[in-house]
C-alpha positions in Angstrom: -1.0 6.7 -20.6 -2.6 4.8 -17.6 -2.8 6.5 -14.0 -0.6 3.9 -13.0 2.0 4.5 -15.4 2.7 7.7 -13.0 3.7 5.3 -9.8 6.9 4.4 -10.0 8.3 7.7 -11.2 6.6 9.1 -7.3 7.9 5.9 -5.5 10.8 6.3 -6.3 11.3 10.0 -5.8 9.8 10.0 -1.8 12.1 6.8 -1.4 15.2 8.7 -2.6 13.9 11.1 0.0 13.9 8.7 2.8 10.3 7.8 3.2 8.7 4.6 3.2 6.4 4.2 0.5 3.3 2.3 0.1 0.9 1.8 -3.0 -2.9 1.9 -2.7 -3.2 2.1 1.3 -7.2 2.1 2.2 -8.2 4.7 -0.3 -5.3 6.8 -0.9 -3.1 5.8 -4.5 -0.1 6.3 -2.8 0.9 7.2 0.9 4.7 8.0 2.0 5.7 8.1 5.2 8.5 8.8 7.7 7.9 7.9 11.4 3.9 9.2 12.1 4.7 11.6 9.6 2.4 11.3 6.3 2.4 12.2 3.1 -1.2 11.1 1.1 -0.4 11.6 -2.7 -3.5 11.1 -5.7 -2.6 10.1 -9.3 -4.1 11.3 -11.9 -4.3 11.9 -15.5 -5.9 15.3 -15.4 -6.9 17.9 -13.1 -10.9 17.8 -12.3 -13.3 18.4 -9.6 -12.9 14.6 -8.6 -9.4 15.2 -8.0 -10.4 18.4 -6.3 -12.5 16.8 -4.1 -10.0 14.0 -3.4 -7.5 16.7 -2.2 -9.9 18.2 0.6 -10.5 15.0 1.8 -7.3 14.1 2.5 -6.2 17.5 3.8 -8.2 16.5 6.9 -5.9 13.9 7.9 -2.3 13.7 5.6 0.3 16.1 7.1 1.4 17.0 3.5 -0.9 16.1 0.7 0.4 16.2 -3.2 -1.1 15.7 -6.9 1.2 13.8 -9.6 -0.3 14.9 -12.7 1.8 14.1 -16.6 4.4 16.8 -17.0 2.5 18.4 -20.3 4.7 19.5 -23.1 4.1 23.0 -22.7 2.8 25.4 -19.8 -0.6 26.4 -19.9 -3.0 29.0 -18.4 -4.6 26.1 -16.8 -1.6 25.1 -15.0 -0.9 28.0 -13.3 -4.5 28.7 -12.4 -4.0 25.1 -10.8 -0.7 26.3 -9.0 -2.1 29.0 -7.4 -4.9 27.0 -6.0 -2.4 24.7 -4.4 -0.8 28.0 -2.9 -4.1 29.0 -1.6 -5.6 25.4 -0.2 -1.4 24.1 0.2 -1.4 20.7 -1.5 1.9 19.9 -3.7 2.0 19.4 -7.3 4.2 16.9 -8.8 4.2 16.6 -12.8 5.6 13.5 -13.6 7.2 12.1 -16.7 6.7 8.5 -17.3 8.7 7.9 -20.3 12.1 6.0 -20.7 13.7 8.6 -18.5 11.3 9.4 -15.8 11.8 12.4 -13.6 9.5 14.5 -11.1 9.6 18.2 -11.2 8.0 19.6 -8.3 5.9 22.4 -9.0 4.7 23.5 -5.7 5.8 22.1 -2.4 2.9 22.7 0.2 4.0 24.2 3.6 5.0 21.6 6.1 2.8 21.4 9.5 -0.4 21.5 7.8 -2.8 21.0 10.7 -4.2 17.7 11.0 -7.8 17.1 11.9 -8.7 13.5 11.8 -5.7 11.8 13.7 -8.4 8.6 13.1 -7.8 8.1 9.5 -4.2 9.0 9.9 -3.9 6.0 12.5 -5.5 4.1 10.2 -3.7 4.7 7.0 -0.2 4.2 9.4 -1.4 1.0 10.2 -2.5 -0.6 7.2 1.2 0.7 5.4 2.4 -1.1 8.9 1.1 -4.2 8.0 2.9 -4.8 4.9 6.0 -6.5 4.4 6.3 -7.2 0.7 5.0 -4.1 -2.0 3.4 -5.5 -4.9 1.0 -3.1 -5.5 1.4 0.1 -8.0 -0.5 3.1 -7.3 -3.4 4.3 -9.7 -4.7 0.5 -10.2 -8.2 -0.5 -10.9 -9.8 -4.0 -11.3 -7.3 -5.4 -9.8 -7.1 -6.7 -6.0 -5.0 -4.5 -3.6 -2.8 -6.7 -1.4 -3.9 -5.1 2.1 -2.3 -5.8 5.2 -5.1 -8.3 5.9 -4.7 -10.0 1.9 -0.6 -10.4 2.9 -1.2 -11.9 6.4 -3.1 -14.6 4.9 -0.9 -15.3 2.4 2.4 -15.0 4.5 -0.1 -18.1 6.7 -1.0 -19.9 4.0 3.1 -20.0 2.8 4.0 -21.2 6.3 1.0 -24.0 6.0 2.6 -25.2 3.1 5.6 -26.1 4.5 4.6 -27.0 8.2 1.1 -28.4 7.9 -1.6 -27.7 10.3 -0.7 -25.3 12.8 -2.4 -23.3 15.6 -2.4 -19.7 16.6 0.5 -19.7 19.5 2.8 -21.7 17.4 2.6 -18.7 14.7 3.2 -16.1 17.2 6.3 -17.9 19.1 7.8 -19.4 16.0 7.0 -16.6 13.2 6.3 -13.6 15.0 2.8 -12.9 14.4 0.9 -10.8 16.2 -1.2 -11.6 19.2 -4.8 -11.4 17.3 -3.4 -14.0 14.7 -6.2 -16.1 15.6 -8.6 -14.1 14.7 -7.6 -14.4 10.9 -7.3 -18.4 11.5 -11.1 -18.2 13.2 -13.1 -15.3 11.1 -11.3 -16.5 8.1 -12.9 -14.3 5.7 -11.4 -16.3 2.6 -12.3 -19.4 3.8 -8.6 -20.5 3.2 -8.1 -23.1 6.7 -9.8 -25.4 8.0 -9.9 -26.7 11.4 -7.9 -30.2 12.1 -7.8 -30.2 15.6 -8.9 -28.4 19.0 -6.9 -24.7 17.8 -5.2 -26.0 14.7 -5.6 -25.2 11.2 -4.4 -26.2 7.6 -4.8 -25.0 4.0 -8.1 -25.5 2.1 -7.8 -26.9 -1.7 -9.8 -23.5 -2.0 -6.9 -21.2 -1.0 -4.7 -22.8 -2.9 -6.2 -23.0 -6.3 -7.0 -19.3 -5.4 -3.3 -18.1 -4.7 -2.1 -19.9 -7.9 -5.1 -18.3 -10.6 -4.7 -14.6 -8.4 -1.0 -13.1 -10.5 -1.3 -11.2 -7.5 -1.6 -13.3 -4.8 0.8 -15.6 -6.4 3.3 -13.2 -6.4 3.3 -12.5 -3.0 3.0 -16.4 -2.3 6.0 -16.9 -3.9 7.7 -13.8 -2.4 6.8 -15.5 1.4 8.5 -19.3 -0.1 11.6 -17.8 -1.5 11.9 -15.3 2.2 11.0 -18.7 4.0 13.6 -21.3 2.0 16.5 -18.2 2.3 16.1 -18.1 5.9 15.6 -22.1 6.9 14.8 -21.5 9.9 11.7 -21.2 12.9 11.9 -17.3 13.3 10.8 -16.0 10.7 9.0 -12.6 10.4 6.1 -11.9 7.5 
């Protein structure tokens, strides 16, 4: 079993609980959310001091922080010592099974209102899950890219370019609904995806496209922008 194998099981219980649910947001595996409200939840395999430490981190800054650990076979001494140190720090525990008929049995629901210290990193975590349109990424991942907020907005440009050409700045923020600093991605342009045509207008490099189609995941979310862009056939429309 594989960290990851524990995501969709979570998702999908805080979604049936209303929350909006995002994979793999800065640092956290996955981070749930209703409102400003947030939940930070870690995935992991087995319960160490990494995990531990993980935990106090994001107590500083998640109102409700949880662990999704495999639901073992059988109760041990271990898990109870593990319980009560969730009582005494009040971080949930979720134990998870990932098998054909997935479930989440909550063993300990930390109290809500846990005081939260670092409103910073909480701002920031709300607006990278913000930023994101289209979820393609599965909690508990490594060596693969993460499709941040940033990652999407270039691809949800470069899908537009495709169909349009070169464009500029204002017409992506009158006719798609971009936000104001959308040139700033167009100028920095940390991929090196568009290149300049004209005084404020920019097109596709051969370079971003031969990287969206040999990244699975950019790809994916490539084609996720075209088929939400031929649905719609029309100017308005809102990465």
């Amino acid at each position: 079993m594989r960290e990851s194998d524990l995501s969709h099981p979570v998702v999908k219980y805080f979604e049936d609980l209303g929350y909006l649910v995002n994979c793999e947001v800065n640092d956290i595996d996955i981070v749930a959310r209703k409102n400003e409200y947030l939940i930070a939840i870690e995935l992991k395999l087995t319960f160490n001091m990494r995990l531990l430490f993980q935990v106090m981190d994001r107590l500083k800054f998640a109102d409700e922080t949880y662990v999704a650990l495999p639901r073992p076979k059988r109760r041990s001494k271990d898990l109870s010592k593990i319980r009560q140190l969730a009582e005494l720090l009040n971080f949930g525990i979720l134990l998870v099974d990932a098998g054909l008929v997935q479930h989440v049995e909550v063993l300990y629901m930390p109290h809500p209102g846990n005081k939260v210290r670092d409103n910073k990193r909480k701002r920031r975590a709300n607006k990278e899950a913000d930023g994101r349109s289209v979820e393609l990424n599965k909690g508990g991942v490594t060596n693969i890219k993460i499709i941040t907020a940033y990652r999407e907005k270039c691809v949800a440009i470069a899908s537009i370019m495709q169909f349009r050409g070169d464009i500029s700045a204002k017409e992506l923020r009158n006719d798609f609904n971009f936000a104001h600093d959308i040139g700033q991605a167009l100028s920095k342009d940390y991929y090196k995806w568009f290149e300049k045509t004209s005084l404020g207008r920019y097109a596709l490099t051969e370079k971003a496209l031969t990287e969206i189609e040999s990244t699975t995941e950019f790809k994916r979310l490539f084609d996720a922008y075209l088929e939400r862009y031929n649905s719609e056939k029309c100017a308005h429309y809102t990465p």
